[in-house]
C-alpha positions as a LaTeX table, in Angstrom:
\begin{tabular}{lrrr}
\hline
Residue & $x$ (\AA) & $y$ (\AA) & $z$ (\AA) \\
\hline
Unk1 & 6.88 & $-2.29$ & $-31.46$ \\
Unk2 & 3.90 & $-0.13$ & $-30.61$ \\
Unk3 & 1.25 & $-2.13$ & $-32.30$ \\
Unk4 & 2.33 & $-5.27$ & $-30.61$ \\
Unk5 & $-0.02$ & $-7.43$ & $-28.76$ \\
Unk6 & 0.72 & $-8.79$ & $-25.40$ \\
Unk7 & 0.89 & $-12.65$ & $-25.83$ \\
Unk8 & 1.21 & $-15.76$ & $-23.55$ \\
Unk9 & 0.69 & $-15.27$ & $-20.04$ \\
Unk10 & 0.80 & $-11.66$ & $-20.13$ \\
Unk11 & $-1.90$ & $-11.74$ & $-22.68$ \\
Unk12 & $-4.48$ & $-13.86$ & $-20.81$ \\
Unk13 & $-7.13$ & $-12.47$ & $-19.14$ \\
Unk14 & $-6.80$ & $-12.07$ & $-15.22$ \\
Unk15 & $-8.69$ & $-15.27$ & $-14.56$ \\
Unk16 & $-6.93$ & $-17.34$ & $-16.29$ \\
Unk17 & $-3.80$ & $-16.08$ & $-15.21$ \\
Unk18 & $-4.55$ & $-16.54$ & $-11.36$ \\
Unk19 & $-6.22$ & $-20.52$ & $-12.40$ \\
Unk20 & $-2.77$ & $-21.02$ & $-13.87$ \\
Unk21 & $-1.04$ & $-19.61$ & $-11.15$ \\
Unk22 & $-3.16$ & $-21.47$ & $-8.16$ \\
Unk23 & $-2.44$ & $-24.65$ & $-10.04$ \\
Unk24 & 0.94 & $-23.64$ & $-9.59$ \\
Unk25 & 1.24 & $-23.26$ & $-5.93$ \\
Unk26 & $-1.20$ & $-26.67$ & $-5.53$ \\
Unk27 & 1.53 & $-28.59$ & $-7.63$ \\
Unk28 & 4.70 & $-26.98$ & $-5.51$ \\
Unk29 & 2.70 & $-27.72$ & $-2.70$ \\
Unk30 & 2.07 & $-31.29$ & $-2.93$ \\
Unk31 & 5.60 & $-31.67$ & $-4.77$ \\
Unk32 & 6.67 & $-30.13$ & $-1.21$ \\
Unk33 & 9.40 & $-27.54$ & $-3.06$ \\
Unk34 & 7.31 & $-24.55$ & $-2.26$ \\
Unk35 & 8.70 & $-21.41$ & $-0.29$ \\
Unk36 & 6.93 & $-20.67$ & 3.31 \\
Unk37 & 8.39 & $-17.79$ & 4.83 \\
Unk38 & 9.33 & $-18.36$ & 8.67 \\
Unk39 & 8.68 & $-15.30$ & 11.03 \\
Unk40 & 11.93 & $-14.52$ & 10.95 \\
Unk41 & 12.34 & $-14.66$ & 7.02 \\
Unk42 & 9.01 & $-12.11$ & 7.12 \\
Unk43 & 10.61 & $-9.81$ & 9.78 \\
Unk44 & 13.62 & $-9.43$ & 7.47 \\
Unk45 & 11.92 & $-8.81$ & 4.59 \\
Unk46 & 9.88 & $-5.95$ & 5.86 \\
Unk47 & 12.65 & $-4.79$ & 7.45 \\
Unk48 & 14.67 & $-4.49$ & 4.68 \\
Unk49 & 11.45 & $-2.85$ & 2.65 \\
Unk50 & 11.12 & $-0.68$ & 5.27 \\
Unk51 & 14.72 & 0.81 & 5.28 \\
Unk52 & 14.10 & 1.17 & 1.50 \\
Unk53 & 11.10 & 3.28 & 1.65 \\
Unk54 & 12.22 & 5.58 & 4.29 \\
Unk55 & 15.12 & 6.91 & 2.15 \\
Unk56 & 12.80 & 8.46 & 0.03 \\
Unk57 & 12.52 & 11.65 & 2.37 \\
Unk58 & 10.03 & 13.23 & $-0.19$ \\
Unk59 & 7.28 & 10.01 & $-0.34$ \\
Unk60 & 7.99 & 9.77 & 3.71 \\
Unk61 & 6.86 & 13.51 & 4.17 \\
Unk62 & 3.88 & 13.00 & 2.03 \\
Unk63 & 2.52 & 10.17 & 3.48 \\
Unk64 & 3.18 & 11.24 & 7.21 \\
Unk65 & 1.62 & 15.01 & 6.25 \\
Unk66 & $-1.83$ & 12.43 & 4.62 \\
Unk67 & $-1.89$ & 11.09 & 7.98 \\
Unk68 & $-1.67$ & 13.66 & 9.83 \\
Unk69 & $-4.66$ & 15.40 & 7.42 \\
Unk70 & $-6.64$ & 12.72 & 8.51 \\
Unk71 & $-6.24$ & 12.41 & 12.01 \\
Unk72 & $-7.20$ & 15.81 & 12.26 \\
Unk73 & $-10.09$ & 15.20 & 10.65 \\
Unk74 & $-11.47$ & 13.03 & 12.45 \\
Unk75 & $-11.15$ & 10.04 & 10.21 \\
Unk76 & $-8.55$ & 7.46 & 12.95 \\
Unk77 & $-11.59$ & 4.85 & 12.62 \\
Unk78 & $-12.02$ & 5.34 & 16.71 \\
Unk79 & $-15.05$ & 6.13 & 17.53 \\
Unk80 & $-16.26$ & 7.98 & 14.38 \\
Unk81 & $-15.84$ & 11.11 & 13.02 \\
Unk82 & $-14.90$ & 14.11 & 15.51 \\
Unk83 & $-17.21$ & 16.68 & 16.15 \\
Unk84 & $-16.86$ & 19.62 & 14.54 \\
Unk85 & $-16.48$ & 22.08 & 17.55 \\
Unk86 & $-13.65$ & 19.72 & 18.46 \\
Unk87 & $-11.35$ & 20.23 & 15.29 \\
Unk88 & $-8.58$ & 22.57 & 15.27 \\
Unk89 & $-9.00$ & 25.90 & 13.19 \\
Unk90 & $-9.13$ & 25.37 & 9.69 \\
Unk91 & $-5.01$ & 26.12 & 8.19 \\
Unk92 & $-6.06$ & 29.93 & 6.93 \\
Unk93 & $-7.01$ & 30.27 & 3.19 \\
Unk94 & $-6.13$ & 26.27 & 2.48 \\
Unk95 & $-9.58$ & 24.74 & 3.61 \\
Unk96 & $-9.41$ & 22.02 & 5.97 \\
Unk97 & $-8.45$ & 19.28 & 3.55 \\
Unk98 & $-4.68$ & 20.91 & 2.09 \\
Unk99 & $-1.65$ & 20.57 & 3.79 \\
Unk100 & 0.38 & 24.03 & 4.05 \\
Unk101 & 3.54 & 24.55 & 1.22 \\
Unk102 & 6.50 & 24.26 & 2.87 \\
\hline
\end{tabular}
């Protein structure tokens, strides 16, 4: 099955696909059988993705060591960049940008 082409919806163009899909939701809409998540329905859903995520300790200690990269350099969208003289020393022989091996 490698030389298959994608056909059908999967093998429409991205256009086309979201006209086909916005037609959709106009049509469940006006029918008045369309889904609208209630604040609590939302909160429960991120909750629940949130739980998920977190028990991936590896992904969770990547992310939170990106942040912390780039809060040190002066990147938290407050105010601009941080001067220079400001910044901590650079972590020795990784260059400010690399996080140190565990």
């Amino acid at each position: 099955m490698a030389g298959r082409e994608r056909g059908g919806f999967a093998g429409m163009n991205s256009d086309k696909q979201r006209e086909i899909a916005r037609r959709g939701g106009r049509a469940a809409h006006q029918k008045g059988t369309a889904h609208e998540f209630t604040a609590a329905e939302a909160r429960a859903a991120g909750r629940k993705g949130g739980v998920s995520v977190s028990q991936d300790r590896e992904y969770m200690s990547r992310i939170g060591r990106a942040g912390g990269l780039s809060s040190r350099t002066g990147r938290s969208g407050r105010g601009g960049p941080t001067p220079k003289s400001a910044d901590p020393q650079p972590l020795r022989g990784l260059g400010e940008n690399h996080a140190p091996t565990p």
